[in-house]
Each structure stands twice: as C-alpha cells, then as structure tokens.
C-alpha positions in Angstrom: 37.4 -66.0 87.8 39.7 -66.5 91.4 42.2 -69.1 90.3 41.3 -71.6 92.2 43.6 -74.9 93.6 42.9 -78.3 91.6 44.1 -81.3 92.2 43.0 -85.1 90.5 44.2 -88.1 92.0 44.1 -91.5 89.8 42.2 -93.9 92.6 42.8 -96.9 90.5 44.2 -99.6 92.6 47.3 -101.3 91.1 44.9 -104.8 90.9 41.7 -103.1 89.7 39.8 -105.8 87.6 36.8 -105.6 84.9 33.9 -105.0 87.2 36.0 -103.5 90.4 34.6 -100.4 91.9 37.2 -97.7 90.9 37.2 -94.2 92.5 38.0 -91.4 90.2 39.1 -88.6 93.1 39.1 -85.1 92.4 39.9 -82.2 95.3 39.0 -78.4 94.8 39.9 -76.1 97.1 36.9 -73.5 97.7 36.8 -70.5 99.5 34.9 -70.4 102.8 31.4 -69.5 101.9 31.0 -70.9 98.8 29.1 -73.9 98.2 31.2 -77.1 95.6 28.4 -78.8 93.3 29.7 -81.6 91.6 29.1 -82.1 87.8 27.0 -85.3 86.6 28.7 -87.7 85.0 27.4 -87.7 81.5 25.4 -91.1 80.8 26.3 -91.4 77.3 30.3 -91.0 77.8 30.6 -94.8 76.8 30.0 -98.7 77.6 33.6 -99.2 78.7 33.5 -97.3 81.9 30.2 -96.3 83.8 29.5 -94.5 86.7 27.6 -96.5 89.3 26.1 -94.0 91.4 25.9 -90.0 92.1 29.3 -88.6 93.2 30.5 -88.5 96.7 31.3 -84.9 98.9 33.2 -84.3 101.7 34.2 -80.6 102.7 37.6 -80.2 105.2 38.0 -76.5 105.9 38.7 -75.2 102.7 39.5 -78.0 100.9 36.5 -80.2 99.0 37.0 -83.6 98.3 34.5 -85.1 95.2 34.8 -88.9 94.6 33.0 -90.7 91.3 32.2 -94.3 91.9 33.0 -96.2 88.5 33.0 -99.4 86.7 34.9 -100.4 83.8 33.1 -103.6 81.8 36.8 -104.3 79.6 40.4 -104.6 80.3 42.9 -102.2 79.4 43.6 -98.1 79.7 40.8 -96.5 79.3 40.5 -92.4 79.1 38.1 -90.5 81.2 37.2 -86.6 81.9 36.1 -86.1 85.5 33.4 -83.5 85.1 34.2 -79.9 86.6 31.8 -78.7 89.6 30.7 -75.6 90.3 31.5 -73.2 93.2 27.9 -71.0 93.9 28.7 -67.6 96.2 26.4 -66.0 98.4 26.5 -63.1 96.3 24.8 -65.3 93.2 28.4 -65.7 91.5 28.7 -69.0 90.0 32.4 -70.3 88.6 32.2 -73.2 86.9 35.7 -75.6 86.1 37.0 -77.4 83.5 36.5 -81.2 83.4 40.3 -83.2 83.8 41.3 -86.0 82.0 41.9 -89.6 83.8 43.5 -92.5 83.0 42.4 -96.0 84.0 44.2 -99.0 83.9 42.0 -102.3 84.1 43.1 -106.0 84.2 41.3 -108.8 82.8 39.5 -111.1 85.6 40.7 -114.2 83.1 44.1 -115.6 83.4 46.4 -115.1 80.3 45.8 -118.9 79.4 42.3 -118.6 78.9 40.6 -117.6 75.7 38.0 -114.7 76.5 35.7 -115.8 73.6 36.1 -119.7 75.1 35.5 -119.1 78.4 31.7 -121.1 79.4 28.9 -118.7 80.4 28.1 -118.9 84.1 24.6 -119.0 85.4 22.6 -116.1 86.7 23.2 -115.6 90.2 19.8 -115.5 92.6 18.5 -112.5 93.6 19.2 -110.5 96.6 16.9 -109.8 99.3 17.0 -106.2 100.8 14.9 -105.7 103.5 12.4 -102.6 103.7 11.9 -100.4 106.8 8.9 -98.3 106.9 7.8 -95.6 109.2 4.9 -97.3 109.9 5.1 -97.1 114.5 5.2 -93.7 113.8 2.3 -93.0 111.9 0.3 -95.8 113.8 1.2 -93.6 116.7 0.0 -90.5 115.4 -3.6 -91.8 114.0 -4.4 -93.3 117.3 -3.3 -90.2 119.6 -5.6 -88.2 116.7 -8.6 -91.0 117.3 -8.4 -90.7 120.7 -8.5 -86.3 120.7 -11.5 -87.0 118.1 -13.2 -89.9 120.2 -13.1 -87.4 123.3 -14.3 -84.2 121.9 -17.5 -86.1 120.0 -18.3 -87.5 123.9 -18.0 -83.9 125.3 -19.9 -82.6 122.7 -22.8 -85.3 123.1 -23.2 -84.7 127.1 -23.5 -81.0 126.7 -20.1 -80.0 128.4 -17.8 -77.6 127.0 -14.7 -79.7 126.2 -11.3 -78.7 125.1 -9.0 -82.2 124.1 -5.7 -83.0 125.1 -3.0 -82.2 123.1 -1.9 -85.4 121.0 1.2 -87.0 122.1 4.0 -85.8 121.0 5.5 -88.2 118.0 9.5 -89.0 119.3 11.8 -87.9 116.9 14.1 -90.5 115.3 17.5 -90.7 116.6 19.3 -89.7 113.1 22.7 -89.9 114.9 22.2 -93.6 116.7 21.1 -94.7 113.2 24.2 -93.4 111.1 26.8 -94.9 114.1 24.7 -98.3 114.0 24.9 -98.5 110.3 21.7 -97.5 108.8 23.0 -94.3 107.2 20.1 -93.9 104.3 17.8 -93.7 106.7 20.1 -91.6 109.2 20.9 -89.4 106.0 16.7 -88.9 104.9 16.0 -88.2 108.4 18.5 -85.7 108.3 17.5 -83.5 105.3 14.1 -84.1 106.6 14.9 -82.1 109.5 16.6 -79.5 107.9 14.1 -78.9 105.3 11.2 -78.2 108.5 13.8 -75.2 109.6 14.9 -74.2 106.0 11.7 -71.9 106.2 12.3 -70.2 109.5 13.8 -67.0 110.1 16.6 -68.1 111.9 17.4 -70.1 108.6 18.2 -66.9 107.1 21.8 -66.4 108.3 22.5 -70.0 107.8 21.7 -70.0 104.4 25.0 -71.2 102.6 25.6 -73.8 105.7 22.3 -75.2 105.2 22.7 -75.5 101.4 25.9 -77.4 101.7 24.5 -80.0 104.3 21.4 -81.1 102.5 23.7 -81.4 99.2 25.9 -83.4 100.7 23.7 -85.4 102.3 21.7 -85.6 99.0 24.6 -87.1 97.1 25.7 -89.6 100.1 22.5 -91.0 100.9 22.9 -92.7 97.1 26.2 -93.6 97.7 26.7 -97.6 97.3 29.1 -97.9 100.2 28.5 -96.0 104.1 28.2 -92.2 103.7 30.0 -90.0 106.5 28.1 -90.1 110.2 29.9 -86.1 110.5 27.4 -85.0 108.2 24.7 -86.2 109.8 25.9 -85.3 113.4 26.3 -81.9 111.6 23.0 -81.6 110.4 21.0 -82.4 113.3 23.7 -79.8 115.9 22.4 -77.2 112.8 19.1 -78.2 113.0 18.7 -78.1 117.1 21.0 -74.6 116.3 17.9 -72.9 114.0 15.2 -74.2 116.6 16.8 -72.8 119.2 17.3 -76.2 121.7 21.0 -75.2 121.5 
C-alpha cells in the first residue's frame, strides 16, 4: 500500500450545542487518477451522535476533502471514528484506510440553573412545507410534438399520399448551471448525472472513464447534502459532458 497523506481536523465549533450541525472533516491526499470513496457512517455507532446525511466531497488537485454532517442529542465529549474511504485505481487496485478517532465536545442548550429533568416539554412545532418541482413542461412538450407527428402521418396515410413526418421538436435541455448559481442545486445536481449517464455509454466515454466516475460520485453524495452543494461540480460535469458529445 503507497503511504498515503492523512489529515483529520476536529470541525467542532467552540459553541456547538445538543442539536448543532457539527462537521467531522477528514482530508486524504490521493494520487491523480484514483478515485476517493468515502466510507458510510455506520447506523448503529450510537444514539448520542448521529450522522444526518451522506458525507460531503470535494477534490482540489491532489488533495480530497470528505466532510460528515453530524448531530449529537447530549452534552459533553463524545468519541467518534471517522470511517476510512477507499482510493479505486484505474488498474482495479483498491486501498482502503483506517477509520480515525474524533473527539466532540457538546454544550448543553440549558443554562446551568436549570434542572434538565425540570425543564417543561415544549409543543410540537408545525410542519414545513417544501414545495415540489416536476418536469411536467417538458414531458407535456414532448407528447404533444409526438401527437402532432402521429396526427399528420394517419392524415397522409388516409388521402393516399406518401408522407414522411416532421421531426419532433427538439425538447430544450435544462440549464443545469443557471439552476446550481440560482440556488436549486438538487435539481442542478440530478440534471447533471443525468447528463453524464446518456454519454457514460459512448465511446468517447472510454478515455474519460476515471473523470466521469469521480463527477457522478460526487455529485451523488452532494445532491443529499442538507446545506448547498458546490456549483464547480456541476459546471464540471456539463463542460465533460458537451466534451464526450463533441459540442466542445
């Protein structure tokens, strides 16, 4: 195994609170070519500290940057392993690292005058609205230019002309990289790895195998992430994707 750079940096904010979103940091430094998967964090570790989503990935030359959102549900020091990643070669290698151990210190949200076990319950707060966006315009758009193609071959057909229909229109591709600068990044993020997954299967895919296994990981783990992901990756993806269909 290549001895390999590792560095864990305790994110804990001095104030961090029962219930704060904590960041347990952990940088690896990979060789170029090799693609960093994070370990899971293991779901039965404990009740004290959780994890509250997949873990976060940012690569910077040779140097990859994994971040665990977490949550701890009691005050005081509380002991965690960060789980080791795995660094996948071209070649099939696979080295794997050790998980490192993290200390978290967490302060009470009660003041020291107030008795934890006396303290009244307070009532459950309403429930918040997210809204939904659909691709619906986009579909709509497709059915009708296919009703229409349908609609004008059947009248060809019935007045005894040879016919050939019209191309449908072509459906306008989302602007990914307008979405991810506006804000939306989950749906800048699944429009993303949807586009790289349409050229994953052409040949020009096949010398940009490792780039395009790195993108649509990352973008896997930051399209769950319960903050904004990084808009780089998605203007990434799509210059890789316009790369492999040969606009650029």
């Amino acid at each position: 195994m290549i001895p390999l750079l590792l560095t864990l940096l305790q994110a804990t904010p001095p104030a961090a609170t029962v219930g704060d979103t904590v960041w347990a940091v952990r940088t690896v430094a990979a060789p170029a070519g090799a693609v960093v998967r994070p370990g899971a964090w293991p779901e039965d570790r404990g009740a004290d500290v959780e994890a509250l989503g997949p873990p976060l990935v940012h690569r910077d030359g040779d140097s990859v940057e994994i971040r665990y959102p977490l949550v701890a549900w009691a005050p005081g020091t509380h002991t965690v392993d960060v789980p080791g990643p795995l660094l996948v070669y071209g070649t099939g290698r696979v080295d794997s690292l050790p998980p490192l151990e993290l200390t978290l210190a967490i302060a009470s949200v009660l003041p020291d005058t107030v008795v934890a076990d006396s303290a009244p319950i307070q009532p459950m707060a309403g429930a918040v609205v997210v809204p939904e966006r659909h691709w619906g315009p986009f579909l709509a758009l497709s059915l009708l230019g296919l009703a229409l193609a349908l609609g004008a071959l059947v009248l060809g057909r019935r007045r005894g002309k040879a016919f050939t229909p019209p191309a449908p229109p072509p459906i306008p591709r989302p602007d990914v990289v307008g979405w991810a600068e506006a804000g939306e990044w989950r749906a800048a993020a699944a429009g993303a790895l949807a586009r790289l997954r349409a050229v994953a299967g052409t040949a020009r895919a096949r010398d940009a195998r490792l780039e395009l296994e790195g993108l649509i990981g990352a973008l896997e783990a930051d399209r769950f992430a319960p903050d904004d992901g990084d808009p780089d990756l998605v203007e990434q993806a799509v210059a890789l994707a316009r790369r492999l269909e040969g606009e650029a």
